[in-house]
N, C-alpha and C positions, 0 to 999 in steps of 0.2 A: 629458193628461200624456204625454211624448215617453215612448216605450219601449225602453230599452237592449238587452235578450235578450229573445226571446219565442221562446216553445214552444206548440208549435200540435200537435197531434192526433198527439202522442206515443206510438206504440205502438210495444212491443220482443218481438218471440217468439221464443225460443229453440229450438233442435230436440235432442231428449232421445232417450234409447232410447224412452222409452215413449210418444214424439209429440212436438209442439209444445207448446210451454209459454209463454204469454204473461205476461210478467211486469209487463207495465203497459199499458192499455191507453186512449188518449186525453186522455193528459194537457196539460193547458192552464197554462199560466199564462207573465204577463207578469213583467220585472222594470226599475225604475226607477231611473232615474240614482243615483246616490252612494246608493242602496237597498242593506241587508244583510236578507237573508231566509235564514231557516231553514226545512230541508224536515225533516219529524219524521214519525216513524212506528214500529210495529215492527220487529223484524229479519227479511229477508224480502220487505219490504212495496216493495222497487224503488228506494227511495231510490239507492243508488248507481249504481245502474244511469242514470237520470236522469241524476245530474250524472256519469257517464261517456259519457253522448252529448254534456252541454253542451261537455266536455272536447276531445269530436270524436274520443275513443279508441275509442266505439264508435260504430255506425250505426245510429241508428231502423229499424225494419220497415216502418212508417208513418209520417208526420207529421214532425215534426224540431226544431231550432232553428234560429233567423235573429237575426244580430248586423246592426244596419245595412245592414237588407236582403240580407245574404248568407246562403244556407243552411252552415252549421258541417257540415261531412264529413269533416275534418284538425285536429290542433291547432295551433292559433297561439299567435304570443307575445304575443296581447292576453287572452291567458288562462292564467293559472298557477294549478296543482294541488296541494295538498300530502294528502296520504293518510294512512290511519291508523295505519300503520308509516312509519316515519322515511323509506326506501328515498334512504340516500347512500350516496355513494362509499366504499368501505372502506379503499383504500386512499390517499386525498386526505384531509389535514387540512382543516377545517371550514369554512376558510375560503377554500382552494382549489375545494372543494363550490361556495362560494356564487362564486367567483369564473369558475365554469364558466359561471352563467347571466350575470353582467356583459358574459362574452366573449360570450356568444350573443346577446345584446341590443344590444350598442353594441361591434361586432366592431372598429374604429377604433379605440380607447382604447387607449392606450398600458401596459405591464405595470404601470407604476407607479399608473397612474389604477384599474384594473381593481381593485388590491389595495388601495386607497383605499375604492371603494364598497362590495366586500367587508366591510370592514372596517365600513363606515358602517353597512350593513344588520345586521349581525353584533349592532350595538351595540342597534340599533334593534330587534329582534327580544332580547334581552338574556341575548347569547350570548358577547359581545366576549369575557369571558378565557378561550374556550372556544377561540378564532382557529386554534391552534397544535395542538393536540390531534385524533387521526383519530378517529371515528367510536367505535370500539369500546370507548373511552376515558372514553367522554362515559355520564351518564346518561339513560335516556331521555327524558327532561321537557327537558334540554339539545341531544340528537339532534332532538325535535320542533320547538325555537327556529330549531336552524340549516335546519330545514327552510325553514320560513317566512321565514327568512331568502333562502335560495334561489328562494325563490316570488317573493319582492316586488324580488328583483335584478334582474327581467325588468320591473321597472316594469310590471307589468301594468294593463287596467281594471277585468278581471275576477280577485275571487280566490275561486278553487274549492274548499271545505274538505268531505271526504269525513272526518265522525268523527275530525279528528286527535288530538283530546284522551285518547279513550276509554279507551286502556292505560292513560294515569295516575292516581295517586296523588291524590285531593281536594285538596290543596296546591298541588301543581302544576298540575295544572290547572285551579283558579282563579287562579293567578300568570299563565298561558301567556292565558285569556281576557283579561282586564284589559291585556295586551300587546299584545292582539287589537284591543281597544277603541282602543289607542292607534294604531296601524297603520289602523285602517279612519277614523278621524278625527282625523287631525293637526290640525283648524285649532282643536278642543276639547279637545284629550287631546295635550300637551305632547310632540313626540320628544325622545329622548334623543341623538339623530345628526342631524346636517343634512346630511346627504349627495346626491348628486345626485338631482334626480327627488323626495324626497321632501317632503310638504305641498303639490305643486302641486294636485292634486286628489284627491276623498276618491272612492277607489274604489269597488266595487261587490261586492259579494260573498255568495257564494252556500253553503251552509253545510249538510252532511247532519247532522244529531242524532237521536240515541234520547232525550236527557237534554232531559226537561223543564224546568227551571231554566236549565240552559245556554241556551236557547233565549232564554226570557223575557228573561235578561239581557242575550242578546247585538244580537236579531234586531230589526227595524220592523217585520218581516212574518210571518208563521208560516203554512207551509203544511202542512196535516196530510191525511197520506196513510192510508189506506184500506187495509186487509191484502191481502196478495196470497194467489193469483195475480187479475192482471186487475187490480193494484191501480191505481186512481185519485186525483185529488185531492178529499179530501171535503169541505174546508172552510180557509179560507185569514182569517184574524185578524190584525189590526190592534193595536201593539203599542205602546200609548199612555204609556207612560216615557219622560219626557224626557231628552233630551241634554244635555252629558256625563252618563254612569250614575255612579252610586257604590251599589255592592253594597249595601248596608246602607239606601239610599234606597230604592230597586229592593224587595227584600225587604219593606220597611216601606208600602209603598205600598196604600192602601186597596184596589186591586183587584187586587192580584197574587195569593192568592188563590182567587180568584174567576174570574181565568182558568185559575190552577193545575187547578181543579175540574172546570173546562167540558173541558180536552184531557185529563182522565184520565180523564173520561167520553166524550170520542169515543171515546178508543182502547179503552175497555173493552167500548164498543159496538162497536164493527168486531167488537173479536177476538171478540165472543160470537157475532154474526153469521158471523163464517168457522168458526168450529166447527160452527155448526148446520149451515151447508151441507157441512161436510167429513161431518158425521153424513149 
């Protein structure tokens, strides 16, 4: 199987007053074309740290990431971020926001074209009567759309989700996933926008969660990490729900469950495991 991102002997150590502090140490794992994988674990446990190197925002100690043979040391625009604070513009309506990355992506396009795609993604992300409105305005389940709004304006392959959901409210962020669903596979899950760039190809995307359920419903892959410090990957699950999901199939599914089980008993085995050793 051809591999898109691969992380190879991953190690990050930080330098603290009281020493170095390794916060992940040898992490592996591959990821595959139009693949959405979840990285799960406690808080703590390096997750973001990982997809802040995949990001290129931070620098491995050891080992690294390679996109198509190249090692990741910078961010590129074949990789977009959204984080688990909103972090937009305060003073740019929402869809001036999202119109900053159009211009950075496809710098040619004329103002009218630029506030077209805007616009397009805006819808797609399902934020459109939000367009006009700055920032401070919006609520935050609204500030998070136009995030991802601004994420997917860069037409990315990859899209990097650090916990964006986590501040909200259960409502919304089960509306904001299901949008999610729609975004990572247009050619199963209908857009709302036809706008440029979108349904040509179903991206690739890489996803931090603490939320077990979120996982199950979102991910193909589920990588479950190990407590830190020194955390690694301890086991990585196959996430056999078919495509397109509908929540309530997902939930009803004879082995959901039963994986539910299996990942609250890794993680309860790490964390007993990192106490004994912190004792």
């Amino acid at each position: 199987m051809k591999v898109a991102l691969e992380v190879t002997g991953l190690t990050k150590t930080f330098a603290t007053p009281s020493g170095p502090f390794v916060a992940v140490r040898n992490v592996n794992l591959r990821v595959e074309p139009g693949e959405f994988v979840c990285i799960l674990g406690h808080s703590g446990c390096g997750k973001s740290t990982v997809l802040s190197i995949m990001a290129g925002l931070q620098r491995a100690t050891e080992g690294g990431v390679v996109i198509d043979g190249r090692e990741v040391d910078e961010p590129g625009l074949e990789r977009a971020v959204v984080f688990q604070a909103p972090c937009l513009l305060p003073w740019m309506s929402a869809q001036d926001n999202v119109r900053l990355a159009v211009r950075r992506a496809r710098p040619k396009l004329r103002r009218l074209q630029q506030d077209t795609e805007a616009a397009a993604y805006l819808e797609l992300a399902g934020a459109a009567d939000a367009a006009r409105q700055l920032p401070g305005e919006l609520s935050l389940g609204t500030q998070q759309c136009v995030s991802l709004a601004r994420a997917l304006a860069l037409e990315p392959r990859f899209l990097l989700l650090d916990e964006p959901f986590s501040n909200l409210d259960s409502l919304t962020r089960f509306e904001l996933q299901d949008t999610l669903l729609n975004v990572f596979h247009p050619s199963v899950h209908r857009t709302r926008a036809g706008g440029p760039g979108m349904g040509r190809h179903r991206r690739i995307v890489v996803m931090v969660t603490h939320d077990i359920d979120e996982a199950l419903y979102l991910c193909d892959r589920l990588v479950l990490m190990t407590d830190g410090p020194e955390a690694r990957v301890g086991e990585t699950i196959r996430v056999p729900f078919p495509r397109p999901r509908v929540r309530s199939a997902v939930l009803s599914h004879p082995e959901y469950y039963n994986y539910r089980r299996h990942i609250i008993d890794f993680l309860e085995n790490h964390a007993r495991q990192s106490r004994i050793v912190a004792a």
